[in-house]
C-alpha positions, 0 to 999 in steps of 0.5 A, spaced: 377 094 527 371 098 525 367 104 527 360 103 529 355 109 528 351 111 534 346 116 531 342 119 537 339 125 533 333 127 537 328 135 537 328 137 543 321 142 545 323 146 551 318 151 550 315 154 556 311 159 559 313 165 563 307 168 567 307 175 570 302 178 575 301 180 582 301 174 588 302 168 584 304 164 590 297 160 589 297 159 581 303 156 582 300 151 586 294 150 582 300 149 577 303 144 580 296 140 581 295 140 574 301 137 573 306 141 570 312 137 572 308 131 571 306 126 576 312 128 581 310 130 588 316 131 591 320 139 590 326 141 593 325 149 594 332 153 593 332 160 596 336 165 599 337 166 606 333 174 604 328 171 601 326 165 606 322 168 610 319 173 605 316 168 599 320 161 600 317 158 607 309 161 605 310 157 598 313 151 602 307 151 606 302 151 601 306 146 596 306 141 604 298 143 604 297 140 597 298 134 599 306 134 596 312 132 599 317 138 600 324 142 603 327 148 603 335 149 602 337 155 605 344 158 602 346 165 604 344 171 600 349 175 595 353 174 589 359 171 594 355 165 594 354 163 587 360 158 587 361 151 586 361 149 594 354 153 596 351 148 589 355 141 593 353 144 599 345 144 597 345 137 592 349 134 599 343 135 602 338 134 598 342 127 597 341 126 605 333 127 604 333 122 600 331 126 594 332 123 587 331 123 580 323 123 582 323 130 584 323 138 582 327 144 584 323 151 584 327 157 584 324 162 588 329 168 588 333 174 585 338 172 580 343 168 584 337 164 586 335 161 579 342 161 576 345 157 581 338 152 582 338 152 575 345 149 574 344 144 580 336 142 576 341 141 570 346 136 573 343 133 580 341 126 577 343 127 571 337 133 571 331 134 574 326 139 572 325 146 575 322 152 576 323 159 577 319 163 581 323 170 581 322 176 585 326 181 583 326 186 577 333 183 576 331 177 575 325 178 571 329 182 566 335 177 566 335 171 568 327 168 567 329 167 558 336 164 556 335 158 561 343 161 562 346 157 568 351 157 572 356 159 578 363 164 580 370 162 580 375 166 583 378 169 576 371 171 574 363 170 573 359 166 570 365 160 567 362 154 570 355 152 568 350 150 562 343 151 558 337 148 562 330 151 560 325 150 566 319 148 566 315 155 568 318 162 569 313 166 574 315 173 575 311 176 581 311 184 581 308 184 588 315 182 590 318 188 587 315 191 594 319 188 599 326 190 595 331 195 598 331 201 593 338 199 591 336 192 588 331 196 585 336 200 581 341 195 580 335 192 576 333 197 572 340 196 569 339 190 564 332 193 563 336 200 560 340 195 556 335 192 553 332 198 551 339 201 548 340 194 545 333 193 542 328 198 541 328 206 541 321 207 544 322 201 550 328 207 552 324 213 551 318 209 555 323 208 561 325 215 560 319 218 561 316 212 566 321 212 570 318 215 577 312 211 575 316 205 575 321 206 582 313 208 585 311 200 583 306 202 578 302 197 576 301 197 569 308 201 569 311 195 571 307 189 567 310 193 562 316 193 562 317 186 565 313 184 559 319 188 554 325 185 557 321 177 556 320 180 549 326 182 547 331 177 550 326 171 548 327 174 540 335 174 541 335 167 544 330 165 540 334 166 534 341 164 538 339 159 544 346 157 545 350 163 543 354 162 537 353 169 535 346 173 535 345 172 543 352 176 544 348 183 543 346 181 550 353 181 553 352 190 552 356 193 558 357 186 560 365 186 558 367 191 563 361 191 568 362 184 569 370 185 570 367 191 575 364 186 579 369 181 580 374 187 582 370 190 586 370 184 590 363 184 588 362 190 593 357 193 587 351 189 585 351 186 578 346 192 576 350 197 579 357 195 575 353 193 569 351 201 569 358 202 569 360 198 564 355 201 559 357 208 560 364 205 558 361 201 552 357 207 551 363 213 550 367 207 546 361 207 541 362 213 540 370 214 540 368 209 534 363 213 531 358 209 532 353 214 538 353 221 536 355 226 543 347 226 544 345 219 544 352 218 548 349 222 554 342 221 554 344 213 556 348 217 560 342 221 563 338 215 564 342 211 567 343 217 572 336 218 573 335 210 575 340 211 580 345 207 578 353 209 579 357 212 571 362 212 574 368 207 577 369 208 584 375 211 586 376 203 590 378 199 583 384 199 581 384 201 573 390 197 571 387 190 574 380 192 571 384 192 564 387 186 566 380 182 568 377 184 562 380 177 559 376 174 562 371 175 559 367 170 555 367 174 549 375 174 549 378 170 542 385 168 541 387 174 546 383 179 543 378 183 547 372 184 544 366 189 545 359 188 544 357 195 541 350 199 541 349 204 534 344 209 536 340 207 541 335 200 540 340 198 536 346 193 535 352 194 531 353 187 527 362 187 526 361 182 520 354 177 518 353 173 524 359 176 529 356 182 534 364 183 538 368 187 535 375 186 537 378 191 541 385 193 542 387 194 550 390 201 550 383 204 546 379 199 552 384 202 557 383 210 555 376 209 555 377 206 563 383 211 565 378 217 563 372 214 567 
């Protein structure tokens, strides 16, 4: 008998970039040239059935042009699709085109687009290199730091992934354009939340800007999509594996996630984010932490972005109450709420823990009263 011991420490380096611009279908390219992945020549290019036809094909083409080998995987767009059969669906087709460890995904979508494409880079081979190239303001503010991936199950979202940094991250505003004026809304939300969580002057600047922002500005939009990089890169920087610090990212997300899980996702994630930040944001001030005006200029501002305050007539309260334990932040049966003080700031409940416990009948006040 004896025991052998396997010493595998190692440092990592998963630095990257985040570009942002205007049409960087041809930088990527030029990337890609240069050899950002190396000397890999073959890319599976992941998309949703939207996108396909508005950025992926032409990225496609171009990467073909170049001299390199490549595919589309095409899934059905919407949140309903990001779930363990559309990411066996698609390795099941990589597979069938002869794609191994020899190759690179490119992300080229919203949210839903690079969770699931960043889950699959993570397992397929044991892992292959990926890059995001997003095209929506949601997934500039949430999706392109963190290297957070994964996919839905039936009792909740977002259960069933893991931490996969990718290569690049391209953030082109000139895709915001072609949005649905609800998806843009619905991406405002997690820029808010930055703000409420983080910085007093990125909230008034939004307050201020906000027609300049649903107008595409230019130099209005560059902003703000450098703001959110900036301030989730500082929380992950800090927490890259969310042992504690990156939970201040969940702000809202205890009800907003378990609203769009209910709703059967009938509300985008942005829209039930907004929801589950007024619930957070009246609880903050139940809990002294908010005064009345702070409270509803969050509020305000959330109206003023077009997102919804209120839960929609549809929810059955007592099931939300119920889904509330699903929530990743849930410790030994205890609900647990990140909780903003004032606006651009986070209560910290003891050093290092940013979840404060939180009984179900003060959370199923809040909920009744909305």
């Amino acid at each position: 008998m004896g025991i052998f011991n396997v010493e595998l420490k190692k440092v990592v380096d998963d630095s990257y970039e985040i570009e942002t611009g205007f049409g960087l279908k041809d930088k990527l390219i030029e990337d890609l040239k240069s050899g950002l992945v190396g000397d890999i020549k073959k890319f599976a290019i992941i998309t949703d059935s939207i996108v396909e036809n508005l950025y992926a094909k032409d990225i496609y083409e171009k990467i073909l042009d170049s001299g390199f080998k490549a595919d589309l995987f095409v899934f059905p767009e919407g949140e309903k699709s990001k779930v363990r059969k559309t990411k066996e669906d698609i390795e099941d087709a990589m597979l069938a085109k002869g794609y191994r460890r020899d190759c690179c995904i490119i992300a080229v979508g919203g949210g839903v687009v690079t969770d699931l494409a960043g889950f699959i880079a993570g397992t397929y081979g044991r892992g292959v290199p990926f890059i995001n190239y997003a095209t929506t303001l949601l997934a500039a503010a949430d999706a392109s730091v963190g290297g957070k991936t994964a996919v839905d199950t039936p009792l909740a979202t977002n259960l069933i992934g893991l931490f996969n940094q990718p290569k690049k991250v391209y953030i082109d505003i000139e895709t915001w354009k072609t949005l649905p004026k609800r998806q843009v809304y619905s991406g405002l939300a997690e820029t808010i939340k930055h703000a409420c969580l983080a910085s007093a002057d990125f909230f008034e600047y939004i307050d201020t800007h906000m027609h300049e922002i649903l107008d595409f500005d230019a130099e209005v939009c560059s902003y703000i999509a450098e703001q959110n990089c900036s301030i989730k890169y500082k929380v992950v920087m800090k927490d890259e594996r969310e042992s504690g610090l990156r939970e201040v990212l969940n702000l809202g997300h205890t009800v907003g996630r378990a609203i769009e899980t209910v709703s059967d996702y009938k509300l985008l994630h942005g829209e039930a984010l907004s929801v589950g930040m007024v619930a957070e944001v009246k609880l903050a001030y139940k809990l002294g932490y908010v005064s009345a005006d702070e409270r509803d200029r969050v509020i305000a501002i959330l109206k003023k972005a077009n997102l919804p305050v209120e839960i929609p007539e549809y929810i059955d309260r007592e099931a939300l109450v119920k889904k509330l334990y699903t929530d990743k932040k849930v410790k030994n049966g205890q609900l647990r709420f990140v909780i903003q003080k004032g606006i651009g700031d986070i209560v910290e409940y003891k050093e290092g823990v940013f979840a404060i416990p939180i009984e179900e009948e003060v959370a199923r006040e809040i909920i009744m009263d909305m």
